[in-house]
N, C-alpha and C positions, 0 to 999 in steps of 0.2 A: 779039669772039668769046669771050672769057676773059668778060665777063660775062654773056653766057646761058650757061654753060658754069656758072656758080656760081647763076646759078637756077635751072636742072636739079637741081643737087645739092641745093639747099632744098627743091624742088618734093621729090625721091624721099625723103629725110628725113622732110616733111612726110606724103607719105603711107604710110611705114610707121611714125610714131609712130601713126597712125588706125588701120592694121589693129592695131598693138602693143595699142591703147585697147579696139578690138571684139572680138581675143580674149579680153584681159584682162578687159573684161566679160559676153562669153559662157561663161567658165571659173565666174566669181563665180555669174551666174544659173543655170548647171548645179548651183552644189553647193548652189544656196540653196532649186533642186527637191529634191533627193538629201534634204536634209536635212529637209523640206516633209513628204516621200515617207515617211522613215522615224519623224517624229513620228505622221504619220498613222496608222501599223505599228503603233507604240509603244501610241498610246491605243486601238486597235481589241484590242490581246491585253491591255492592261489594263482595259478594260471587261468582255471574256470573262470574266476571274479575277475581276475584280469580280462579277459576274453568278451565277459558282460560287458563291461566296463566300456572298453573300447569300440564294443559295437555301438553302444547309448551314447558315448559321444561321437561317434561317426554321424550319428541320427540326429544328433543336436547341430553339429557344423551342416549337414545337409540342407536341415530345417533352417540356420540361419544365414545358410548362404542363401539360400531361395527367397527368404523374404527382403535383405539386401539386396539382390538381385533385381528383383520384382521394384521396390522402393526407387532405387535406381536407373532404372526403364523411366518410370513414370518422370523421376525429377529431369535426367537429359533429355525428356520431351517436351517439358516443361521450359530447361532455359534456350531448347534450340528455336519452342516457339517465340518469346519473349525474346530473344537474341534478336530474331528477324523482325521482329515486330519494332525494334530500337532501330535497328539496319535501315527499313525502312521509314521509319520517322524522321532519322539523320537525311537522307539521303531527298524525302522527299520537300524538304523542310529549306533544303539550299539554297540561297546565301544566309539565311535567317537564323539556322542550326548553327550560327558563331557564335553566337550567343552562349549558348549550350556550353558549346566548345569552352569557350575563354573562362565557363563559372567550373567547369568539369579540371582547367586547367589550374585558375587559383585552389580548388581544393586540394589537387592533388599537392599544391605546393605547401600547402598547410597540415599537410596528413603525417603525423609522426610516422617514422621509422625507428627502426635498431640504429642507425648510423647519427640519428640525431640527440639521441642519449646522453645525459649527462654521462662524465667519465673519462677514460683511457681506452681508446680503440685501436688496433694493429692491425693494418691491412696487407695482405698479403699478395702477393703477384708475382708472374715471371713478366723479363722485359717486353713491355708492348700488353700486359694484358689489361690496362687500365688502371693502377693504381691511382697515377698521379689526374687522370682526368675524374677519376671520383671523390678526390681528395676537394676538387676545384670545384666540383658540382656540388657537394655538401660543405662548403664556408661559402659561395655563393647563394645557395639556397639557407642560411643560417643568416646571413646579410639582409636577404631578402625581408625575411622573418621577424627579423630584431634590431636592426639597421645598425649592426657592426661588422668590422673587417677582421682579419687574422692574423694572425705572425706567421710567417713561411719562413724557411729556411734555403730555400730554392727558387728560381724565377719562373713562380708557378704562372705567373699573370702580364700579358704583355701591358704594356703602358697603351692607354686609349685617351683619346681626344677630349676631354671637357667641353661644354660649350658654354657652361655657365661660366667655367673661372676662365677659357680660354687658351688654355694648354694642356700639354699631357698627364696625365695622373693615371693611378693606382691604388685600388679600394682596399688593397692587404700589405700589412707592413714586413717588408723586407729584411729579416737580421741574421747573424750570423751567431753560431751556441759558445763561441769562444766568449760575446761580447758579453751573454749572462751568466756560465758558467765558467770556472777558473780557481787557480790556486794564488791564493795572498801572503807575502811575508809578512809577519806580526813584528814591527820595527825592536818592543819592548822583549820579547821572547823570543825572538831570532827560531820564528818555529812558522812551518806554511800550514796554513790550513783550504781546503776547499770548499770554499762558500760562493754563493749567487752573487755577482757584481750589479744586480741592475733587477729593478722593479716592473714590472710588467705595466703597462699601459692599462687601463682596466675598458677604456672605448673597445679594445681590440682583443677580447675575450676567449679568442678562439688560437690554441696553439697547434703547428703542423710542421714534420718534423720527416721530410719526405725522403729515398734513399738512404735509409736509416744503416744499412749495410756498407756504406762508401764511408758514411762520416763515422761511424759506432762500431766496429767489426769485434764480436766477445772474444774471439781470439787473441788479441790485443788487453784481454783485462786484467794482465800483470804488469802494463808498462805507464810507466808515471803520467803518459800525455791522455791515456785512456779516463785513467781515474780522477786526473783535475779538472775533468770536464764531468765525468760520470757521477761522481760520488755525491758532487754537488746538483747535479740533477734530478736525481732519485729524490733527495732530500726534498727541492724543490719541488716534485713531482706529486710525494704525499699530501704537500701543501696546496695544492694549486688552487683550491677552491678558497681558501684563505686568497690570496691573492687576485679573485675576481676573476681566473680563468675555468669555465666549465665543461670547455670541450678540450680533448687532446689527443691530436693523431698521428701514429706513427704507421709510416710503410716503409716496406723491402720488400726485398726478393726472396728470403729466408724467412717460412714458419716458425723459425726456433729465432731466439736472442738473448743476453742475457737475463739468469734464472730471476735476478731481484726484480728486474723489468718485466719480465712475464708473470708473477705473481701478481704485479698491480693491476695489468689489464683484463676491463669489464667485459670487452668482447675480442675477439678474433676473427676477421672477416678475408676467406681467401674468396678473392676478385676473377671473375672471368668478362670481359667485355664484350659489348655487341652491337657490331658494325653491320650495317646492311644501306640499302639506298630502295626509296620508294617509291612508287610508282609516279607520283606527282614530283618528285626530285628529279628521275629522270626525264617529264616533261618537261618540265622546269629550262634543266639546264641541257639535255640531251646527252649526259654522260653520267656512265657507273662509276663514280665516286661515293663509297661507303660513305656513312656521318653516324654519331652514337646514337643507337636509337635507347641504350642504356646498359644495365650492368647484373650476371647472374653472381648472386651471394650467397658465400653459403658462409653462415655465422657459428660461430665454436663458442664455448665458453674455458675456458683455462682455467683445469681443479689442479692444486698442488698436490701430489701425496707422498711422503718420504722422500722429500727432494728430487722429486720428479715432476713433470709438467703433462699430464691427460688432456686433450682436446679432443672435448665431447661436442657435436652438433645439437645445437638448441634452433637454427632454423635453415629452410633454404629459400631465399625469395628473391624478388627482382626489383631493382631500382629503378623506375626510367628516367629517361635524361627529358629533362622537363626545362632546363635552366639555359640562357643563351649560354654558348661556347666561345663565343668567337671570340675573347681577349685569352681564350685559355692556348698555354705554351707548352707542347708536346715535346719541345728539344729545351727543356728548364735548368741541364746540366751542358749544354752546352758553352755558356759563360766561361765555366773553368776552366775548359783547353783550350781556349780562343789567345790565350798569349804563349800558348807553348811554342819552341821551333818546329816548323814545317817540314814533315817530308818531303824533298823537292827529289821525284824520280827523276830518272832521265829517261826516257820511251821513245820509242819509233811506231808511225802506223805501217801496218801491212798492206804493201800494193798487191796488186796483181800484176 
């Protein structure tokens, strides 16, 4: 008796842990609607507001495109009259409007740009797109300005006629980076070090440092001939302003160079040039020969982050070519292969 008397008591045990189980998970499933319930509330009144929302700023950009719009009308009627109104002042004003001309033309030579900035500038380009004739357009216009010349590394400038001294010369100083930068034995310590060999001229304040890819290539910046020229440049590079030079410009053909290099420079400027021939050029001479009418820029700034290098657009604008050209030297690397052996083909022409 006593032992189905204690399987009873399991048995009712047993089945009210079960109901205990089914309320306790009909309580869980009730509040896991409830809460189902009121998400569902939650997103249906935030869609509504949503919905406001989007309409009130649909109504806002409407209203502010309209009045921009409107604002805008008025001002293109404004400078296309005033456009014409100068159109015709120039035009009816001739020969006399040189005047005009010649004070419209010293300004602009007097007009700051980003290119004329104190600092470290990297101009960038593919072959032909102007680097090196912008290079020559800004230390001539800096010449102009402040009546000094530059240090080039390249034969950016042909030699022109003097007439005061009576022979040929050259307004920028010609040097090679071996003759400032290098590696020295220290006789006493039998140890090289790489230091600057030579002081910069201070008349000639402006340094340009042009196909920076032929002579500098960062691939190369594990090999000893790299670094006796680099290491000491950098160095020299921080200092430059110590040393009296306030401009300095490198160009290539590669956006990228090395990373210590690219953290110093203030601006980054990829070059696109612009050749055209104008109407009075071709009266002039009666042939379609382009000549720079000037240069589209579009300027970066260079943020480090984590050893990385971001070129962010700070502007995009246009330079024009304001400055005589004609001592400037478009084949400035031809110098170099002028003593190499010659290809001598042998060829025949094709008769008929």
């Amino acid at each position: 008796m006593e032992y189905y008397k204690s399987n009873e008591k399991l048995e009712a045990r047993y089945k009210k842990a079960i109901r205990y189980k089914d309320c306790l998970f009909e309580f869980i499933l009730k509040q896991e609607h409830i809460g189902l319930d009121y998400k569902s509330s939650m997103e249906n009144t935030l869609g509504k507001y949503k919905q406001n929302l989007l309409r009130f700023e649909d109504k806002i950009d409407e209203h502010i495109t309209k009045n921009i719009t409107a604002q805008y009308d008025i001002y293109d009627k404004l400078t296309k009259y005033f456009l014409l109104k100068a159109y015709f002042k120039r035009k009816s004003t001739m020969p006399f409007s040189y005047v005009d001309f010649v004070i419209d033309r010293m300004k602009q030579i007097f007009k700051p740009s980003l290119l004329m900035q104190n600092g470290v500038h990297y101009i960038v380009a593919l072959m032909g797109g102007g680097k090196s004739s912008l290079l020559y357009h800004t230390i001539e216009k800096l010449r102009i300005q402040r009546g000094f010349g530059a240090y080039v590394n390249v034969d950016l400038e042909h030699p022109h006629y003097d007439p005061l001294k009576g022979y040929d010369a050259v307004y920028h100083k010609r040097f090679e980076t071996d003759e400032y930068w290098g590696a020295v034995t220290d006789d006493k310590t039998d140890t090289i070090k790489f230091k600057q060999l030579k002081e910069f001229n201070k008349k000639w304040p402006v340094l340009v440092l042009d196909e920076w890819l032929s002579k500098m290539n960062h691939r190369m910046n594990n090999t000893s001939d790299y670094k006796k020229m680099f290491i000491p440049f950098i160095k020299s590079l921080a200092h430059m302003r110590h040393q009296g030079i306030n401009h300095v410009y490198v160009a290539s053909q590669l956006d990228t160079t090395d990373t210590q290099l690219m953290s110093i420079f203030k601006y980054m400027h990829e070059v696109e040039i612009d050749l055209d021939v104008s109407y009075l050029d071709w009266v002039e001479t009666g042939k379609l020969n382009k000549h720079i009418k000037g240069w589209n820029i579009y300027t970066y700034k260079v943020k480090r982050k984590k050893g990385k290098s971001d070129n962010i657009l700070y502007k995009k604008w246009y330079e024009p070519c304001i400055m005589d050209m004609s001592n400037f030297n478009s084949l400035n690397q031809a110098s170099e292969y002028k003593n190499l052996p010659y290809d001598k083909i042998k060829y025949e022409r094709s008769t008929f």
